[in-house]
Structure formats: C-alpha cells, structure tokens
TILUMNU-306779 format. One line per 2 residues: their letters; for each residue x, y, z of C-alpha. Coordinates in pm, 1 decimal. Each point is the difference from the previous one (the first is absolute). Layout:
a) X Y Z | ... .
! end
This chain:
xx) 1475.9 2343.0 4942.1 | -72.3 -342.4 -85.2 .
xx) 196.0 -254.7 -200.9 | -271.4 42.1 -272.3 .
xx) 35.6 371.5 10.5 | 349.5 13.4 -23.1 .
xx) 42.1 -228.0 -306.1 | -258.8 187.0 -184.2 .
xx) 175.0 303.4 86.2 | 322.5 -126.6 -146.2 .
xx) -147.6 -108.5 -301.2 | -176.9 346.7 -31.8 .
xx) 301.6 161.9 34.9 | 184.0 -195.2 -243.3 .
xx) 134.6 147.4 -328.6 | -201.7 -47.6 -258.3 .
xx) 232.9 -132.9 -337.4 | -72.9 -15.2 -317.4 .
xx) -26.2 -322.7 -165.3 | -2.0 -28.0 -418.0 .
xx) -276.8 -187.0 -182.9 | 97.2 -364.3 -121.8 .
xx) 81.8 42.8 -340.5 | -227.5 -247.2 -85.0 .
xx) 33.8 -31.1 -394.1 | 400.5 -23.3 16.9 .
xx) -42.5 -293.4 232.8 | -188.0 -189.3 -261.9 .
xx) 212.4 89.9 -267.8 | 293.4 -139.4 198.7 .
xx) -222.7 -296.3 139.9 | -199.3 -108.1 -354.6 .
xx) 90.0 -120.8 -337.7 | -105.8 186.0 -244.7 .
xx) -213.7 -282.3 -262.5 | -122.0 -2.2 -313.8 .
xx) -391.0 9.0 -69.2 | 67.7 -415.8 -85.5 .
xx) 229.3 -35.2 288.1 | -280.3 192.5 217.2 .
xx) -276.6 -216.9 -142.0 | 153.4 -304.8 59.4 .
xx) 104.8 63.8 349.3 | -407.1 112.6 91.5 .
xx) -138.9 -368.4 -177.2 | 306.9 -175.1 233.2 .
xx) -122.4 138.0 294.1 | -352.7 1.9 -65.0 .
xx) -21.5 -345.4 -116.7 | 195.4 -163.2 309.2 .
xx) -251.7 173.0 194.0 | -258.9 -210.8 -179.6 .
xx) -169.9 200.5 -219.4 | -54.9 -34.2 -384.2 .
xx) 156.3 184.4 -248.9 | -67.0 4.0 -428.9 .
xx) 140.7 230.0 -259.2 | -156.0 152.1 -187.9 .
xx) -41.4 254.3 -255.8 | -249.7 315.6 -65.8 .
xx) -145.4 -197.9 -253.9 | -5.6 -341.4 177.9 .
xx) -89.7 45.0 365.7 | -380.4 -8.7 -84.8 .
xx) 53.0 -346.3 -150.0 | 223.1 -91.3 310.9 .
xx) -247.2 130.7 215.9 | -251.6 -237.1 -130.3 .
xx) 195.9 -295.2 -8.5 | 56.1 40.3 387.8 .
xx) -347.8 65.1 83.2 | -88.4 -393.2 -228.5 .
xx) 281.4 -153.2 169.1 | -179.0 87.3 274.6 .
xx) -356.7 -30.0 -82.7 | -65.5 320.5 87.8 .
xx) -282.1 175.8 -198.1 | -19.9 334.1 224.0 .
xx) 218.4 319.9 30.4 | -9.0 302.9 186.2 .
xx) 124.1 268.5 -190.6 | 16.4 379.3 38.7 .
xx) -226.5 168.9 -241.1 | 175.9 382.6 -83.0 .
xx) 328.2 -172.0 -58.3 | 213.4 -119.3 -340.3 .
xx) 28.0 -340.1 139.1 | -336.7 -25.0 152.9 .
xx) -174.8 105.3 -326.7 | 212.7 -205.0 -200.6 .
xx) -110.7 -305.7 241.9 | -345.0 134.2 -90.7 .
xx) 15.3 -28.2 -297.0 | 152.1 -299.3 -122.7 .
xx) -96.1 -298.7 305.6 | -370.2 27.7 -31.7 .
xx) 19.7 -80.5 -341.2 | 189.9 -345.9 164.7 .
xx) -207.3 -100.3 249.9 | 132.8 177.7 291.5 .
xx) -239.3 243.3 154.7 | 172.2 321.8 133.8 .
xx) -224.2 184.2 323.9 | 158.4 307.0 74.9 .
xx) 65.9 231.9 334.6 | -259.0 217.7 -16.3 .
xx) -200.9 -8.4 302.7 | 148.0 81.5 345.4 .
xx) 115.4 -313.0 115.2 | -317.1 3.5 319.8 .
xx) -242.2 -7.2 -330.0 | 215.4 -345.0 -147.2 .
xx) 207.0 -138.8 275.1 | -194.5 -379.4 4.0 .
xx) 79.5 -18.9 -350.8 | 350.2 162.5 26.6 .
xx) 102.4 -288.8 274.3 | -228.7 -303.2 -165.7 .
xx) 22.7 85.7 -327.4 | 293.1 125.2 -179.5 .
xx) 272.6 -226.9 -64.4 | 220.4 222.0 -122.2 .
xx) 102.6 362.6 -95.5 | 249.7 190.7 -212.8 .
xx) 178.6 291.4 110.5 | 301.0 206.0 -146.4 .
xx) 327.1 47.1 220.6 | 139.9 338.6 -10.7 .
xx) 363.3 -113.0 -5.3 | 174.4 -286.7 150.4 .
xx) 357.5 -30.7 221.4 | 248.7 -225.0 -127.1 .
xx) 184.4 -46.3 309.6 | -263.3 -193.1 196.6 .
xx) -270.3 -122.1 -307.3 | -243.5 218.3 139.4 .
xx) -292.3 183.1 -159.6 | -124.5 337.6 46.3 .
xx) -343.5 114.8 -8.0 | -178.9 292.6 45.0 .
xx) -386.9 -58.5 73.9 | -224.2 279.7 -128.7 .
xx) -349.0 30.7 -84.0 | 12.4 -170.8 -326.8 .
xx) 195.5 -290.7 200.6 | -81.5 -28.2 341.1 .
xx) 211.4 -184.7 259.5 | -285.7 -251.9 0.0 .
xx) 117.3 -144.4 -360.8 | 309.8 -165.1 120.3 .
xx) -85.4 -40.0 327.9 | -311.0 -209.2 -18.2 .
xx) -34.9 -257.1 -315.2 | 215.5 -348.8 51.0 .
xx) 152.2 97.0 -311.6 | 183.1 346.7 -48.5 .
xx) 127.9 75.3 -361.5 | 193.6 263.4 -92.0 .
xx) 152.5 181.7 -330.4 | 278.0 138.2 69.0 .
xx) 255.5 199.2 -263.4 | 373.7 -142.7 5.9 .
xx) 160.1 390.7 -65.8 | -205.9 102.4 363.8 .
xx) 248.2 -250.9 202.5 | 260.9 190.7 235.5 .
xx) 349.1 -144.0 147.6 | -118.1 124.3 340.6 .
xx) -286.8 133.2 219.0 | 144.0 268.0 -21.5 .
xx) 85.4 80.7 -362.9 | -381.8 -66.2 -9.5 .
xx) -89.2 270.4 198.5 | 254.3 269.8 -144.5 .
xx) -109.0 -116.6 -369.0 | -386.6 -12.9 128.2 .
xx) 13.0 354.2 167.5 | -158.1 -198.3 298.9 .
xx) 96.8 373.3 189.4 | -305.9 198.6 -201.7 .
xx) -263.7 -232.7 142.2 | -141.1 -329.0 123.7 .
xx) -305.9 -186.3 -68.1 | -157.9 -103.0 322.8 .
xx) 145.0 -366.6 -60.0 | 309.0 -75.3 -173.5 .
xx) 10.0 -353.9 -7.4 | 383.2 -212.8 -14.7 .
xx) -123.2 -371.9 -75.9 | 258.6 -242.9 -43.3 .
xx) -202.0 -317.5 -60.6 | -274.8 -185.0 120.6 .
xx) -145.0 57.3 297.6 | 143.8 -252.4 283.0 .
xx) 13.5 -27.5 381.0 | 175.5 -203.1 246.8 .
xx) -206.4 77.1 319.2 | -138.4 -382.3 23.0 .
xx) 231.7 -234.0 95.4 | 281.6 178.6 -148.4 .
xx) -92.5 -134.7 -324.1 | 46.1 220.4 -277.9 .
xx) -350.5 -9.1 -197.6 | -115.9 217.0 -290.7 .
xx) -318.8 176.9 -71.7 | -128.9 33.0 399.7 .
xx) -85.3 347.5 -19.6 | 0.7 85.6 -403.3 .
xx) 55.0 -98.4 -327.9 | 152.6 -369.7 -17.1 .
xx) 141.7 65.9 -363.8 | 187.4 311.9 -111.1 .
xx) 65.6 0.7 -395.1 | 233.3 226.0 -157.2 .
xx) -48.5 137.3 -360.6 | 343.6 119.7 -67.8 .
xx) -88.3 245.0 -306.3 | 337.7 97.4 -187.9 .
xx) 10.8 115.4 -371.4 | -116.2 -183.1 -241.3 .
x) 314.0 -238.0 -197.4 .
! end
C-alpha cells in the first residue's frame, strides 16, 4: 500500500462527528448595535458619502424637484427611466414638461446599445434596501430595470426610501426574505465606480458610472 493509499484509508476510516450549524443570527445580535431608523440612516449617508458619492434628502413630495435640480446643476437634459414603475412614470410624467427628455428600456439592449453607450448621460433606478454598516446599496435588476441602467450612463441616480435601510447585510437578507428567491443580479453598490489598476492611482468612473447620487426619500416633515 502506498503512502497515498494509506492516508486516504485513515481518513476513510475516520469517525464521522457531528458538528452544529453557526448560529448565525445570535452572533449578530451579540456583535451589532441595535439603531434607530435615524441612527441607521445616518450611519448609510456617513459611509456612503466618504466613499464619494452624493447624497440629498428628500421627501415623497420633493424628490421630483430634487431630482431636477441635480440633473440643471449638471446640464443634463436626458434620463433613462424604467417605464412600468412608480418612479419611472412619475419621471415620465413630470421632466418632459421641463425640458428633460426621458428614452426608456424598451428594446433589447443589441437593438439600442450605440445609443445606450453614446448617448445617455444618465439613468434613475430604485434601490431595494440599503446596509448601514458599509453605505452600500442594494439592487435588484429586473426587466423593468435592467443591470444596464446603473451600469452604463456616467451618471447613476437613485431613489431610495430611508425606512428600507438595514444595520447589517444580514438583517437585510432576514427582513428581505432573500431565502424565497433571487433575481439573476442582486447588485451591492457602495459608490462610484473606481479602480486602482493604473499606477496604483485610485481613479473613478473607469469602468461605470463616474457619479452616484442618492435620493434619500424619508417621510415627509
């Protein structure tokens, strides 16, 4: 018998023991604060912020208003939205009237993509939730909102409602029932995107949006 043989033999023949799950919620709890929706909110624009993206409050009746005042600030008069949704069709309907045209995802992407890479200076999406721990978004492409929308334009905008921020990744997860099913992306952005793979230089926008703007919707005051 060889020395390979008898190793695999010994392992073979070794007892198999039981080992209990990680109790992976009462680590947490031990590990976490538990925060306030304020506390939780503020802790997401902290992080998010130093990791240089751009963050406004706003309200459900202000954020079209705010919305508009970034894209002039800007000089931005175009916006890919997602037609089928409450923000898209709110978009829709209100930034035409101001000027700003608003194409939206309708065509596979092979039918558009010249126009989707040359053309479109900016898009706005909806986060699902966001993670106060690390400032980071979550977003869950779909049909309505492909990846595409806030992978492609320089500038990625995105609404996204103050009582949907979790301490944790995980308390996401649990309170999202990420368990009963996935969308074929689920996207964690946590500002714009950057890259230091020349010179070690940290540089923003190499291989995505350059800006990332935060609509932080909470109830109205």
């Amino acid at each position: 018998m060889s020395a390979r043989d008898r190793i695999l033999a010994k392992l073979k023949a070794a007892p198999l023991l039981p080992k209990p799950e990680p109790d992976v919620a009462a680590w947490f709890a031990a590990h976490r604060p538990v925060e306030s929706a304020a506390e939780k909110m503020a802790r997401f624009r902290q992080h998010i912020e130093f990791a240089h993206a751009e963050v406004h409050a706003v309200t459900p009746a202000s954020w079209l208003a705010k919305l508009r005042e970034v894209l002039a600030a800007r000089q931005i008069d175009k916006l890919l939205v997602a037609e089928g949704t409450a923000h898209g069709e709110a978009a829709l309907d209100e930034l035409p009237r101001q000027g700003i045209e608003c194409p939206t995802y309708e065509l596979p992407i092979e039918a558009w993509k010249t126009e989707m890479f040359t053309a479109i200076p900016a898009s706005l999406t909806a986060a699902r939730a966001a993670i106060a721990e690390t400032g980071t978004l979550i977003l869950w492409p779909d049909a309505a909102e492909p990846r595409l929308m806030s992978l492609v334009p320089p500038v990625h905008i995105v609404l996204l409602d103050a009582g949907k921020i979790y301490n944790t990744f995980y308390e996401a997860t649990q309170a999202e029932g990420w368990k009963d099913g996935l969308p074929t992306n689920a996207l964690l952005i946590s500002g714009p995107s950057k890259t230091a793979d020349i010179q070690v230089t940290l540089a923003y926008g190499a291989h995505g949006p350059k800006e990332l703007i935060v609509l932080l919707m909470g109830d109205a005051q």
